[in-house]
BAFI-3210 file (N, C-alpha, C; in Angstrom, 3 decimals, decimal comma, padded with zeros to 6 digits):
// residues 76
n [1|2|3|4|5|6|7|8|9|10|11|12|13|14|15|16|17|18|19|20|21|22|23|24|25|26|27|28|29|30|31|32|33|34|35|36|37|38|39|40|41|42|43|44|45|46|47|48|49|50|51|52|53|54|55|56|57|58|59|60|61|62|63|64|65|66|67|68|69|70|71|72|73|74|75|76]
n.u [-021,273|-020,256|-020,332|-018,001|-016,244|-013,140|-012,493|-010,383|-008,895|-006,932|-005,037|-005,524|-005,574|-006,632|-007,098|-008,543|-008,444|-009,776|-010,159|-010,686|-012,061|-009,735|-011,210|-014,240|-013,839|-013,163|-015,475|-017,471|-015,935|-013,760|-011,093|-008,067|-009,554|-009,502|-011,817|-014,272|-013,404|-013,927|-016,812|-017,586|-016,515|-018,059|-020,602|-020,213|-019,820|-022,018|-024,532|-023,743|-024,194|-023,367|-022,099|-020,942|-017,704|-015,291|-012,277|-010,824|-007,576|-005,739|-005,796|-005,184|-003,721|-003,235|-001,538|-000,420|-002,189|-004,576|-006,451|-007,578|-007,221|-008,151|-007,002|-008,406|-009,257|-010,820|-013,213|-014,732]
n.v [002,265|004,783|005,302|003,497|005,697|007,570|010,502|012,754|015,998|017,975|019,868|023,422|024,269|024,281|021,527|017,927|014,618|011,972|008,716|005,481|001,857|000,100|-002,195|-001,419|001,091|-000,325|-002,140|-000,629|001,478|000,992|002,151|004,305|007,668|010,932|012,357|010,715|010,372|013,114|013,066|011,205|012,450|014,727|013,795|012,392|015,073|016,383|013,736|014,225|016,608|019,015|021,777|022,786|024,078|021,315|020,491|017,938|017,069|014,939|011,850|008,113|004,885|002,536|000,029|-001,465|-001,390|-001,579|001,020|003,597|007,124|010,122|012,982|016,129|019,957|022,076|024,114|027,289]
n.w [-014,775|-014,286|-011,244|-010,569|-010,456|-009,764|-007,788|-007,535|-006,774|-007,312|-004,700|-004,551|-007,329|-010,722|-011,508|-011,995|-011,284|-012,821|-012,090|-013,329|-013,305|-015,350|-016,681|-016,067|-018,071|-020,180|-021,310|-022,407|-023,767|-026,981|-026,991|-026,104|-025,777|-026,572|-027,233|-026,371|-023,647|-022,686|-023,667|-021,420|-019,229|-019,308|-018,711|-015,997|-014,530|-015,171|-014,264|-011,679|-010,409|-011,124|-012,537|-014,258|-016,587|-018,499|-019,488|-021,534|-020,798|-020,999|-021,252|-019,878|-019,533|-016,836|-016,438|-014,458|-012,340|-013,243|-013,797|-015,708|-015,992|-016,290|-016,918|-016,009|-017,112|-015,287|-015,483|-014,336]
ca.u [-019,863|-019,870|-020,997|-017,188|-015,185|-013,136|-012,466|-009,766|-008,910|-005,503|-005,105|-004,664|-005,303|-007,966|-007,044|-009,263|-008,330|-011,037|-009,632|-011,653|-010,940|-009,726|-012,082|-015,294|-013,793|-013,219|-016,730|-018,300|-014,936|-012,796|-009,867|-008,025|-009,755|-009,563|-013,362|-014,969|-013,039|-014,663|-018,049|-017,522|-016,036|-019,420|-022,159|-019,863|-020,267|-023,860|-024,742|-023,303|-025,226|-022,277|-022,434|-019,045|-016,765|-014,266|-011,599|-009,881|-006,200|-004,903|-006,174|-003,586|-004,163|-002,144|-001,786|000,110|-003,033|-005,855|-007,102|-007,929|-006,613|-008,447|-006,902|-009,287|-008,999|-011,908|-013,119|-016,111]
ca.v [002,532|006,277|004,982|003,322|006,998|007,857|011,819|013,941|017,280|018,968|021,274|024,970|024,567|023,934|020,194|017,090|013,682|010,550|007,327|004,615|000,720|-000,117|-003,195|-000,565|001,892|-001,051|-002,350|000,590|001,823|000,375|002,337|005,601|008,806|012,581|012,667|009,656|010,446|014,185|012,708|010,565|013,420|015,540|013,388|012,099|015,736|016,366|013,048|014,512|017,880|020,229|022,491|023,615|023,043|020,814|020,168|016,693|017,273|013,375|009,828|007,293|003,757|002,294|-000,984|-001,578|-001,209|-001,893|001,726|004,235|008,605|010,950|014,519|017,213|020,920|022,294|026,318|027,194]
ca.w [-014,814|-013,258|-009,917|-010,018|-010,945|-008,007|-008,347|-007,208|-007,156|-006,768|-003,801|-005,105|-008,967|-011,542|-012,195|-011,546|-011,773|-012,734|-012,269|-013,512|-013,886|-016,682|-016,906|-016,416|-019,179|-021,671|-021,373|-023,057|-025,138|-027,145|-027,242|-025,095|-026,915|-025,776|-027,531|-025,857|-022,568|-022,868|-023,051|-020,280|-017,921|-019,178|-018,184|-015,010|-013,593|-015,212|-013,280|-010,193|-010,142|-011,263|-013,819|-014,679|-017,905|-017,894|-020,667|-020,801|-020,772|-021,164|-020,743|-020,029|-018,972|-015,713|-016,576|-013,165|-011,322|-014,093|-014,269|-016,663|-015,247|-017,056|-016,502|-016,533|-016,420|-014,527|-015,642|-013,727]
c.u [-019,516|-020,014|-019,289|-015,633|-014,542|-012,125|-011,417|-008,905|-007,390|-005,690|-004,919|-004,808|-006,674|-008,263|-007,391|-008,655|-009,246|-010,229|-010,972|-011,156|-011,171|-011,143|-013,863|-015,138|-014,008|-014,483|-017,500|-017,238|-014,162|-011,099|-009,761|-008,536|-010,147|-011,349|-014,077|-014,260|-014,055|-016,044|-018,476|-017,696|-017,728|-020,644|-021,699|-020,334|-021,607|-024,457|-025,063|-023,919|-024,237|-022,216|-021,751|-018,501|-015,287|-013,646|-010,559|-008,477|-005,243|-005,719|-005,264|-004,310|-002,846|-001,932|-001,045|-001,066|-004,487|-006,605|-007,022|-007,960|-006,933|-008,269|-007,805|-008,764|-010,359|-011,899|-015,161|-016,692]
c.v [003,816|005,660|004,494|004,842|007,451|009,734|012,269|014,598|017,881|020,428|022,844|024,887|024,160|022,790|019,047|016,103|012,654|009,336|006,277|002,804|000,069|-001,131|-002,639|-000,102|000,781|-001,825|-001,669|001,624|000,531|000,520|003,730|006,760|009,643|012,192|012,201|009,938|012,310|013,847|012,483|011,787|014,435|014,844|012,733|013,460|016,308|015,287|013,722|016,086|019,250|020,556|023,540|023,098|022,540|020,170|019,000|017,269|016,078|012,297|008,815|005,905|003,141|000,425|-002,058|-002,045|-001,325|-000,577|002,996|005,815|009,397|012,198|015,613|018,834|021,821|024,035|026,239|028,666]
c.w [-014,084|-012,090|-009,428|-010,358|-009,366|-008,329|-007,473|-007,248|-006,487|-006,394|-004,802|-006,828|-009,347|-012,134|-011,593|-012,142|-011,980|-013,108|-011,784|-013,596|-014,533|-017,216|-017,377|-017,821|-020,632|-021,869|-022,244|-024,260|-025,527|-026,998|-026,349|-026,076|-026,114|-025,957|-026,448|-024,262|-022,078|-022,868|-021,851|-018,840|-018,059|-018,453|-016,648|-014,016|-014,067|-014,238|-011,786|-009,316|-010,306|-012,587|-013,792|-016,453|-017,710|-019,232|-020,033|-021,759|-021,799|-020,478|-020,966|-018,834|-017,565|-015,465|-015,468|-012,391|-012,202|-014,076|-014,877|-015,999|-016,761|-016,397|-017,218|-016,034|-016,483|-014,874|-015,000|-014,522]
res [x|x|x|x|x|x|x|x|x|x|x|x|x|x|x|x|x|x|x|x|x|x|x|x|x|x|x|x|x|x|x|x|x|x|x|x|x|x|x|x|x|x|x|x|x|x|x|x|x|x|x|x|x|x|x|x|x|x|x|x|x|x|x|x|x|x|x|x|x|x|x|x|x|x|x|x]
***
């Protein structure tokens, strides 16, 4: 499921976006949760070789477009 996270980062600030789709996220959750979205975002940039902290903001589903916008705010 990380392999489909598509990441990014607003110019000029400390805030990351991970949009996932939906179909991935609900595979492995059941439901939208700060906690379980906070895991996720940890082992997405452990995975990735970055070793920063990163507090989730909001998770909100886009049911327009089938995927899953986890706002993070990035403190290095």
């Amino acid at each position: 499921m990380l392999e489909n996270i598509f990441q990014t980062i607003a110019l000029g600030s400390n805030v990351a976006f991970l949009d996932i789709p939906q179909e991935d996220y609900n595979l492995n959750h059941i439901k939208l949760d700060l906690n379980i979205a906070q895991e996720l975002v940890r082992v997405y940039f452990k995975n990735n070789g970055k070793s920063l902290m990163a507090e989730v903001k909001d998770v909100d589903i886009n049911s327009d477009i089938n995927r899953v916008k986890i706002t993070v705010e990035v403190k290095n």
